[in-house]
Z-matrix of the N, CA and C atoms (Angstrom, degrees):
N
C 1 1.450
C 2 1.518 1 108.09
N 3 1.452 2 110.73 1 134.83
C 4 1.432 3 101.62 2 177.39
C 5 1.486 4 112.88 3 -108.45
N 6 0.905 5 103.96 4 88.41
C 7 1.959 6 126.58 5 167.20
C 8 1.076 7 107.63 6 152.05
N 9 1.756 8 125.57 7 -156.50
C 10 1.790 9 118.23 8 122.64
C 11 1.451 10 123.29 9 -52.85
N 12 1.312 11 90.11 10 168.04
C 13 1.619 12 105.26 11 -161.23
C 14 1.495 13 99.18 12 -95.05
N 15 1.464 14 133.68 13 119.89
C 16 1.573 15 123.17 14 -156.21
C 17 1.483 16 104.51 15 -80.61
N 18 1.290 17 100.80 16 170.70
C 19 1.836 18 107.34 17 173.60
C 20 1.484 19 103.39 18 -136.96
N 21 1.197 20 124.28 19 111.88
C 22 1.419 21 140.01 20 145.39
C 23 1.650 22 113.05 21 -3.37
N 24 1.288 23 114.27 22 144.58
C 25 1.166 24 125.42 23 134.89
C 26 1.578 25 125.39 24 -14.04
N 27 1.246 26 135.17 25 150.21
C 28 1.368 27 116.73 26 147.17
C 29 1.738 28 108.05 27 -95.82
N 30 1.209 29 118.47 28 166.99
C 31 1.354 30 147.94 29 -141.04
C 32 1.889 31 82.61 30 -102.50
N 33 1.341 32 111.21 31 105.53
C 34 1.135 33 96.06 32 176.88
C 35 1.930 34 99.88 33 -86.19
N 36 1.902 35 100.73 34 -163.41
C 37 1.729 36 104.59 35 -153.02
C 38 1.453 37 103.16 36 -79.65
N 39 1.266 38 136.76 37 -28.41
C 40 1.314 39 140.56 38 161.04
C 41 1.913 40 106.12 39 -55.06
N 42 1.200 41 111.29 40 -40.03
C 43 1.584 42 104.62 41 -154.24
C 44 1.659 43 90.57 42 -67.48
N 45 1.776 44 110.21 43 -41.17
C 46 1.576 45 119.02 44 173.38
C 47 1.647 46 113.22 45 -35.91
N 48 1.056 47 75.09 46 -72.04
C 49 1.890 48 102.50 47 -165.32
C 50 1.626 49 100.50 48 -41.67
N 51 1.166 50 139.43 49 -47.63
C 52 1.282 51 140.80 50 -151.17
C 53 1.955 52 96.42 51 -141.49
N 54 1.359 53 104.24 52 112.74
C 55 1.623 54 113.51 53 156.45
C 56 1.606 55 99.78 54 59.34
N 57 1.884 56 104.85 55 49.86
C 58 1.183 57 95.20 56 165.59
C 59 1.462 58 147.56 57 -66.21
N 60 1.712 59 105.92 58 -15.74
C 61 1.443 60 119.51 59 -178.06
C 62 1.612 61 117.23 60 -93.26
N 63 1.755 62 102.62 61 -5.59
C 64 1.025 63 87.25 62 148.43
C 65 1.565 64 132.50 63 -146.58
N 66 1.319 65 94.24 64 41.40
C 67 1.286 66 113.07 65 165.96
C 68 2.110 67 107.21 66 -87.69
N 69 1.186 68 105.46 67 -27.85
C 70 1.495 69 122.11 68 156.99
C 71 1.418 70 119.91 69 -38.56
N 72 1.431 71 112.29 70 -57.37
C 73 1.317 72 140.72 71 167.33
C 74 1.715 73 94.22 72 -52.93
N 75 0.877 74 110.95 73 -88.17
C 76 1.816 75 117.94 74 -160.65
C 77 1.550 76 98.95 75 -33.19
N 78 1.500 77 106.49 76 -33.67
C 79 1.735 78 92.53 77 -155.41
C 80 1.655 79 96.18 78 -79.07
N 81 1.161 80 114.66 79 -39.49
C 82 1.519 81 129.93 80 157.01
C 83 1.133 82 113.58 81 -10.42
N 84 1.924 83 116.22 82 -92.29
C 85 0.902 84 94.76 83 160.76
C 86 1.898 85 146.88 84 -78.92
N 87 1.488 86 104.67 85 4.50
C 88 1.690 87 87.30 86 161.07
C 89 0.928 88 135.58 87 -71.18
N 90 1.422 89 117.53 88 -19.58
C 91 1.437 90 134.51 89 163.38
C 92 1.853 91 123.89 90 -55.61
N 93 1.149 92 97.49 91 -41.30
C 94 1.469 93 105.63 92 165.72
C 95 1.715 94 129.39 93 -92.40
N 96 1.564 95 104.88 94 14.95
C 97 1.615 96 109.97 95 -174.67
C 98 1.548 97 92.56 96 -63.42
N 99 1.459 98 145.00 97 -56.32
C 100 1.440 99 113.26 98 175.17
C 101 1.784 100 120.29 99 -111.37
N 102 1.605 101 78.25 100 73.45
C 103 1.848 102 87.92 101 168.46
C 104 1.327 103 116.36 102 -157.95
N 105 1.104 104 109.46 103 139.02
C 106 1.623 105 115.29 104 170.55
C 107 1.056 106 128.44 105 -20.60
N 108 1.292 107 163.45 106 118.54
C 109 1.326 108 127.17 107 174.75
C 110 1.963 109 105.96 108 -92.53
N 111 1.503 110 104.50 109 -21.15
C 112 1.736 111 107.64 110 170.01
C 113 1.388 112 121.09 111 -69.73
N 114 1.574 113 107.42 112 -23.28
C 115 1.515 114 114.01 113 -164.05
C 116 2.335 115 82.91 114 -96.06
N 117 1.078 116 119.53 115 -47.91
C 118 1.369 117 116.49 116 165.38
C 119 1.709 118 139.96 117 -96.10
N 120 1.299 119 109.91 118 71.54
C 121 1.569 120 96.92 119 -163.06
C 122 1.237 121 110.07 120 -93.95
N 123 1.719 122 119.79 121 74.64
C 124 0.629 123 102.62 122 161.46
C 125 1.618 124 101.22 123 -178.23
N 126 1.876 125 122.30 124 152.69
C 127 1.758 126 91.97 125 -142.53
C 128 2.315 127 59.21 126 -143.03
N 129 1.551 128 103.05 127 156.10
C 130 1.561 129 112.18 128 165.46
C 131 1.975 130 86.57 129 -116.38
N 132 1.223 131 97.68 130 116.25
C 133 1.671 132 103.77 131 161.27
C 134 1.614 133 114.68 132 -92.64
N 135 1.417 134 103.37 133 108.61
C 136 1.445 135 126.67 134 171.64
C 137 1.840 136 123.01 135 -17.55
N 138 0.937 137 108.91 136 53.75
C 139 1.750 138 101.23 137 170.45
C 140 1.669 139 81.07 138 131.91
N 141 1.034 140 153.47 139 15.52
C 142 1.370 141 161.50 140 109.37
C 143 1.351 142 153.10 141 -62.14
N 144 1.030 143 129.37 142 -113.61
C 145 1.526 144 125.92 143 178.55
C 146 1.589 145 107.38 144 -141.50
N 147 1.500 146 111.90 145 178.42
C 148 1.332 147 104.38 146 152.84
C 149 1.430 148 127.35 147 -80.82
N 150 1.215 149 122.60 148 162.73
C 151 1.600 150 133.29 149 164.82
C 152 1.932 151 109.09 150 -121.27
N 153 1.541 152 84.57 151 129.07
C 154 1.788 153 95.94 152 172.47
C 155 1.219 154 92.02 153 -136.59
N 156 1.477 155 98.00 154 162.24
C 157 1.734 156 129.61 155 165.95
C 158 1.235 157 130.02 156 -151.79
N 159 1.168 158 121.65 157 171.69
C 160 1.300 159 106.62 158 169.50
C 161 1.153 160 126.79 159 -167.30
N 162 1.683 161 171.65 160 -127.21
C 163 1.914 162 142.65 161 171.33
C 164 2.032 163 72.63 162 -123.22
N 165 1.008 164 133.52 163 25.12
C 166 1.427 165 119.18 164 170.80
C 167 1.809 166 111.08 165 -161.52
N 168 1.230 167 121.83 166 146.35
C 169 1.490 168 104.41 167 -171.83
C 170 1.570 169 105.87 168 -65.62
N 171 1.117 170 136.42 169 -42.62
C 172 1.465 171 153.76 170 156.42
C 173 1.688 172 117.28 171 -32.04
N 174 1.486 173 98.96 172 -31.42
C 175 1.241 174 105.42 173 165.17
C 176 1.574 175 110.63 174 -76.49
N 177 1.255 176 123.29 175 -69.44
C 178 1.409 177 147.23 176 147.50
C 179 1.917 178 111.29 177 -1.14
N 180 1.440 179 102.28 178 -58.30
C 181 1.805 180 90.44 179 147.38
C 182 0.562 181 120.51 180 -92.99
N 183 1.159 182 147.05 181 -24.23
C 184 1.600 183 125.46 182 176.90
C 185 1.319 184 118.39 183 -55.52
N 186 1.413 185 130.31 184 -33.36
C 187 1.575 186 143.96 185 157.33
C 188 1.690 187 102.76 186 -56.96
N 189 1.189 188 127.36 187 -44.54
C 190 1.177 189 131.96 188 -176.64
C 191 1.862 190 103.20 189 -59.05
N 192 1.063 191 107.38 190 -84.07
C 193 1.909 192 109.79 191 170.83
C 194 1.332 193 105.93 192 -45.47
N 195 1.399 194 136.50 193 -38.72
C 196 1.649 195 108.36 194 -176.51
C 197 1.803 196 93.05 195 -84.79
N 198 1.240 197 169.75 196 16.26
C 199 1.042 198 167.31 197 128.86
C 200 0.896 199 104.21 198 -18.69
N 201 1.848 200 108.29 199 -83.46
C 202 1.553 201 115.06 200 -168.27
C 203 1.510 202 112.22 201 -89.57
N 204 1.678 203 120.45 202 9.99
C 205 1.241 204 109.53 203 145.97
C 206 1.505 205 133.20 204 -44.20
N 207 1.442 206 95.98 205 -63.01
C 208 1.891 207 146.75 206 175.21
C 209 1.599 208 86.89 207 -41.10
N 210 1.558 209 119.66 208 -61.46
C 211 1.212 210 110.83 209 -164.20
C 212 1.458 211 120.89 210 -83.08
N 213 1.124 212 103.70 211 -14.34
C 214 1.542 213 112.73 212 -176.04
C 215 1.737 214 107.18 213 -76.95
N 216 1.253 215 113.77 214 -40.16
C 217 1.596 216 123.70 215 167.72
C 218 1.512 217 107.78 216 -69.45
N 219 1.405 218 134.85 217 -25.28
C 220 0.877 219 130.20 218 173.88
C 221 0.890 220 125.52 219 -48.05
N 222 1.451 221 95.56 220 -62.93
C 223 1.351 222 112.13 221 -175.57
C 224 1.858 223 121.63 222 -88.06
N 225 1.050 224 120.21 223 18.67
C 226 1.444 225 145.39 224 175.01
C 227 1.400 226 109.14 225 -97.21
N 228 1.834 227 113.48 226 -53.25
C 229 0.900 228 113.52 227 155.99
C 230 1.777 229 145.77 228 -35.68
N 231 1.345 230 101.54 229 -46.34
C 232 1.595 231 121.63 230 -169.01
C 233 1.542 232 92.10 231 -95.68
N 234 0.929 233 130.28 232 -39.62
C 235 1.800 234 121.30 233 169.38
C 236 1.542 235 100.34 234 -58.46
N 237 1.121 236 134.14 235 -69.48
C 238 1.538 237 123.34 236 168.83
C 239 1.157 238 135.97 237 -45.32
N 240 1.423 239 112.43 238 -16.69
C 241 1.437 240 123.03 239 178.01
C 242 1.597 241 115.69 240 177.62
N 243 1.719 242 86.76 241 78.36
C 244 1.742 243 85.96 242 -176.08
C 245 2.138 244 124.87 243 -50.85
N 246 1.588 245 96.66 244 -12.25
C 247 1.211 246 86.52 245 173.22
C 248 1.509 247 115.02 246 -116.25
N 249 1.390 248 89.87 247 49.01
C 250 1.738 249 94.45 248 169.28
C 251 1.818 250 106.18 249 -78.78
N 252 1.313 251 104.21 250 142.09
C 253 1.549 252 114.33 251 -179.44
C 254 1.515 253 102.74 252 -100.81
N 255 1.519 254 89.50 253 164.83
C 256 1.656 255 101.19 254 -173.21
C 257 1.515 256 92.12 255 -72.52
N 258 1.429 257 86.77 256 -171.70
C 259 2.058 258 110.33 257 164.61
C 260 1.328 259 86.67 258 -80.27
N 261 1.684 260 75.75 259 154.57
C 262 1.572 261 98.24 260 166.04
C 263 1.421 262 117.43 261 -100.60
N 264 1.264 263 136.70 262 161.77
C 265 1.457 264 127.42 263 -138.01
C 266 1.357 265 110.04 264 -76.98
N 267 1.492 266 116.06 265 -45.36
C 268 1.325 267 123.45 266 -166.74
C 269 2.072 268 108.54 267 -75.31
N 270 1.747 269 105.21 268 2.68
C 271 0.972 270 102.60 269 154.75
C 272 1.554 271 130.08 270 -98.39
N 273 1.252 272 89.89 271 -49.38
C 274 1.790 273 87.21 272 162.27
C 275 1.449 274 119.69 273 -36.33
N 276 1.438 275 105.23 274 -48.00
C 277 1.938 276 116.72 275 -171.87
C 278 1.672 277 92.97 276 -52.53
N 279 1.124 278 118.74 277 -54.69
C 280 1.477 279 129.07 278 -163.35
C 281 1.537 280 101.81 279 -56.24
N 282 1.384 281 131.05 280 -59.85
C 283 1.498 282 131.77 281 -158.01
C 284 1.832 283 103.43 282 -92.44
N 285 1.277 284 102.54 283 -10.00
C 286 1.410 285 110.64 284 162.73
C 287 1.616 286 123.08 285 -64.64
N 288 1.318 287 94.37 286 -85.49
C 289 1.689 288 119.29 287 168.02
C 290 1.688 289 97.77 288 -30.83
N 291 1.323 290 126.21 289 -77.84
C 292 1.415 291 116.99 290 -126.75
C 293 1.891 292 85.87 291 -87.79
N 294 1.084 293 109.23 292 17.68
C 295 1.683 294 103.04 293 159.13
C 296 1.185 295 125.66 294 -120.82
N 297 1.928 296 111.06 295 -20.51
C 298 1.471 297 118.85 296 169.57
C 299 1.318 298 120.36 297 -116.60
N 300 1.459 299 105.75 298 -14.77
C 301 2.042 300 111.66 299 -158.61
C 302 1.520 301 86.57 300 -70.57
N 303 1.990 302 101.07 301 -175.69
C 304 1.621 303 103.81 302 178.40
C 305 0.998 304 113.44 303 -88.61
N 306 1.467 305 127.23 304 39.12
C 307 1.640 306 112.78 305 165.67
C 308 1.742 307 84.54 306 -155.51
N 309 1.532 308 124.68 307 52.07
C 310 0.953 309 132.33 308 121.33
C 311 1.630 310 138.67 309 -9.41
N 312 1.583 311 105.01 310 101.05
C 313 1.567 312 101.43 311 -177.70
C 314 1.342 313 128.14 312 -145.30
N 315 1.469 314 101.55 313 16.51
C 316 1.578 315 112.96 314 -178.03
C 317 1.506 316 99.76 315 -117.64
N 318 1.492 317 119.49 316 161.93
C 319 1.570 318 121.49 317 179.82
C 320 1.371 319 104.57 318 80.10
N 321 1.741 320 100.89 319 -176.82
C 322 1.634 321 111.88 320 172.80
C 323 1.772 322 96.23 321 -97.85
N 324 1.171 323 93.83 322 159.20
C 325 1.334 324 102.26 323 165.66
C 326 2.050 325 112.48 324 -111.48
């Protein structure tokens, strides 16, 4: 995943009440109007579940198991040290890129 993993809106009482599954959807995507959805596949909807995907169903879990990988360290993390800080950007950019960007060179492909 390249950043945090975003979280939606919550679903206000009208959005419930009327066309909740896909008012789910909408917040989905409003949440992602400026984001990748290849560089992020993967969205936590607010008072719901997670959402993954991926251009293959295989892809699609595989986003699914690193999720609650991601989250399981997360949250391991902040019990050990609730004031642990994120990366800083130009590191993330770094361990991102050189496994997905176009001049990709770490990992399998």
């Amino acid at each position: 995943f390249f950043g945090p993993v975003p979280v939606t809106r919550p679903l206000n009482a009208e959005e419930v009440a009327a066309d909740y599954e896909g008012n789910t959807g909408r917040v989905i995507v409003e949440r992602f109007a400026n984001l990748n959805p290849l560089e992020m596949p993967a969205v936590l909807v607010a008072g719901h579940a997670p959402f993954t995907w991926g251009t293959t169903p295989r892809g699609s879990l595989h986003h699914s198991v690193a999720l609650e990988a991601v989250a399981e360290m997360a949250m391991g993390t902040v019990q050990i040290n609730p004031n642990a800080l994120f990366l800083e950007p130009y590191v993330l950019d770094k361990h991102y890129q050189r496994k997905h960007g176009p001049a990709a060179y770490y990992g399998q492909k």
